[in-house]
N, C-alpha and C positions, 0 to 999 in steps of 0.2 A: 134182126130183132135183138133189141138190147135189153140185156134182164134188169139192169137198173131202173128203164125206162116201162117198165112193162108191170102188169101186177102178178097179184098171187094167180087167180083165177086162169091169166094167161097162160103163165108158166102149167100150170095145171092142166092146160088144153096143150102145149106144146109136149109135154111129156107123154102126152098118150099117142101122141107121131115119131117122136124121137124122145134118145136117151142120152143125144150126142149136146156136148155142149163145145164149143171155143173160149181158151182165157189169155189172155194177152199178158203177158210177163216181159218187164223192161226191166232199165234200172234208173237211178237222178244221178250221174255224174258227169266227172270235168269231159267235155268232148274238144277239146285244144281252146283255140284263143277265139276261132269263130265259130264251134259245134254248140250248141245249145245244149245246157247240163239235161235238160228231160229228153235229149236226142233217142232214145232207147225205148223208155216209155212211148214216146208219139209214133217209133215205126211198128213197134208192134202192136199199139190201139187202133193204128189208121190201115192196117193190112190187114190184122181179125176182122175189124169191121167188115170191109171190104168183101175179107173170106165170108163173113155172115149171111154178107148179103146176095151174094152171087151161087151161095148153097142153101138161104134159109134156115140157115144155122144160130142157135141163140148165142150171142156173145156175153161172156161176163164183163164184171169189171177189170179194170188192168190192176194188175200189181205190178205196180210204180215204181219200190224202192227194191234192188234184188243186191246181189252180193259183189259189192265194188270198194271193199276193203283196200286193194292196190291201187284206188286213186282215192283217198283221202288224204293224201296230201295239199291234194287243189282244193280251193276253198268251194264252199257250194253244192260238194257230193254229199250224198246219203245214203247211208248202207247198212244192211243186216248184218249178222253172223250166221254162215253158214247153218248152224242149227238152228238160231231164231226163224230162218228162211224155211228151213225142213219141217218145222214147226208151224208155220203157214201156211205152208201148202197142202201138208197133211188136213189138215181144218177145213182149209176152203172145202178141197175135195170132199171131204167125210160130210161136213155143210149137205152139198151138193146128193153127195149118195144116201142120205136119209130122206132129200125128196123124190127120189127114184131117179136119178141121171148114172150113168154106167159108160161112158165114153169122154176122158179128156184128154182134148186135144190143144194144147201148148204152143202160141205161136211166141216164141222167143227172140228180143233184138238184142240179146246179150252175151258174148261169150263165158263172163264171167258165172252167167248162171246156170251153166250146163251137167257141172259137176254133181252142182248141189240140187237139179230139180231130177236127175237120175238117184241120187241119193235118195229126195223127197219122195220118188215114186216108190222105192224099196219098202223105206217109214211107214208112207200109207198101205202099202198091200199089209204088211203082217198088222197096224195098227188095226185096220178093217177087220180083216180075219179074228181075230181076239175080241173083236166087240160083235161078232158075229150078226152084222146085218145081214138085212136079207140082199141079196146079189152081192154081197161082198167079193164073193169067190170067184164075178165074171168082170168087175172092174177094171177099165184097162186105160194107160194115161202114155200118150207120146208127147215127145218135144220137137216143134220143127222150126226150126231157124233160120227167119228168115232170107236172112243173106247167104245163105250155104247153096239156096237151089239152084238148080242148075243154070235156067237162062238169068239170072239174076247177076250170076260168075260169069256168063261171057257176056253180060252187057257190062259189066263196071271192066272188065277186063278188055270191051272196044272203046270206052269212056274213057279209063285212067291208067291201063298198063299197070305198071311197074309202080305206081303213085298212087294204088290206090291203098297199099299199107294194110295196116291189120287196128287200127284204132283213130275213132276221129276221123274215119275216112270218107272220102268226095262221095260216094255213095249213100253213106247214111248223113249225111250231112243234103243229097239233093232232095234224098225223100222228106225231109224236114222241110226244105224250102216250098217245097210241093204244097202240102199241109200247110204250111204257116208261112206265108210268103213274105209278108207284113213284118216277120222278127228275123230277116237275114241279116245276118253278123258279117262284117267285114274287119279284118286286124293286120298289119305284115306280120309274114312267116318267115321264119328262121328255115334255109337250107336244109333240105333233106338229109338227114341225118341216118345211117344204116340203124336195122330193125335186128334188138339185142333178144335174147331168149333168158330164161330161168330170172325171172323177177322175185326180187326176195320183200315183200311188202313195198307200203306203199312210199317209206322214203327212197328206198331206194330206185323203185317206178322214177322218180322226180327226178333224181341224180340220173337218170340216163335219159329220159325223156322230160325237159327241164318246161316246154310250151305242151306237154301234155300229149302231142301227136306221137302216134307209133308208126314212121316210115310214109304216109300220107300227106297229099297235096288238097285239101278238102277244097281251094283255089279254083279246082276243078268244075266243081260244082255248079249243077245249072236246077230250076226248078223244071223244066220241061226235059231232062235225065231223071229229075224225080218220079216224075208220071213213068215216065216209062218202066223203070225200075218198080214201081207200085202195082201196074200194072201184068206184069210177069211175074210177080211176086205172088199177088191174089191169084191170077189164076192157076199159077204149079201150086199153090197151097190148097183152092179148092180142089184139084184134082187129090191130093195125097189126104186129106178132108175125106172124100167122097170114100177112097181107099182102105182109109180104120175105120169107117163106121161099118164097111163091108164085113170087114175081117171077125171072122168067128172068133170065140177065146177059142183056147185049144180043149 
């Protein structure tokens, strides 16, 4: 069930069964020479969904644009500032918890936004508490990330090994072709280059990573690894889904 697509009266009948909702948080940037800049956005729209559907879970909208500051030096990204983004999210939420929803659950395709929707969650609990809605005080919001789950790491890990990097990777690069078969990108890649740590903004991202890839063969990449990877995706997410709506506050 998708809330964009649904009306008021719906949502209004969904709330009196649940309180849990799912919001898909990406980001728009450079994903190397053949990642598609919305790579981020489309695995976590096309995996909530997924989750939505397989739990009856209402999905939101995706929020598109997250905090990719260290790649604006490729042309084509767009990005918050970490407080603009804390800012957002506080809202959406608070949005959400004045029509009585009390469970968000965060499926994230983006490293970069992890800091800050930990952050976001802090903002919103005292933001709430201070406006003293009613349930404010049982409010509760996780972030799960996609590519962290467990079978998700030993299938890119029997896929790509050592190639599958940490940015731009054959991974999130298959579940896009999965999704969008019709926009696969093909470019030559520059040799594997070793994977640097302590990035100081985004010129300097460029000066070490000059096609955008962080250690990644996205080469790799098949849309039938995408299914699959989609597929173990949605289901370890609806099960950790199923998990926080269980979970009592304390």
């Amino acid at each position: 069930m998708l809330l964009h697509l649904s009306t008021w009266p719906e949502i209004e009948q969904y709330l009196s069964q649940s309180q849990g909702i799912i919001i898909p948080i990406g980001s728009t940037e450079q994903h190397g020479p053949t990642g598609l800049i919305g790579t981020d956005a489309i695995c976590a729209e096309a995996i909530a969904q997924g989750v939505g559907e397989m739990t009856q879970a209402l999905v939101a909208p995706t929020l598109g644009v997250g905090m990719a500051l260290h790649h604006g030096a490729f042309p084509g990204t767009i990005s918050l500032h970490p407080t603009t983004l804390i800012l957002v999210i506080r809202d959406f939420i608070t949005s959400l918890v004045r029509a009585g929803f009390q469970k968000f659950f965060f499926v994230n395709a983006h490293g970069g936004n992890v800091a800050t929707l930990k952050a976001a969650f802090a903002e919103t609990y005292c933001y709430l508490s201070d406006l003293r809605l009613p349930g404010a005080d049982t409010v509760q919001c996780q972030v799960a990330n996609w590519y962290m789950q467990r079978g998700v790491y030993t299938l890119a890990q029997e896929f790509y090994g050592d190639q599958e990097g940490s940015h731009a990777t054959p991974s999130e690069v298959a579940l896009t072709q999965y999704v969008y078969p019709d926009a696969i990108k093909t470019a030559p890649l520059a040799a594997l280059g070793p994977r640097q740590w302590g990035i100081y903004g985004a010129a300097d991202f460029r000066r070490r990573y000059p096609d955008g890839r962080m250690g990644s063969n996205p080469a790799l990449a098949t849309p039938d690894q995408g299914q699959r990877l989609y597929d173990v995706a949605v289901a370890e997410l609806a099960k950790a889904y199923g998990e926080f709506l269980a979970a009592e506050p304390v």
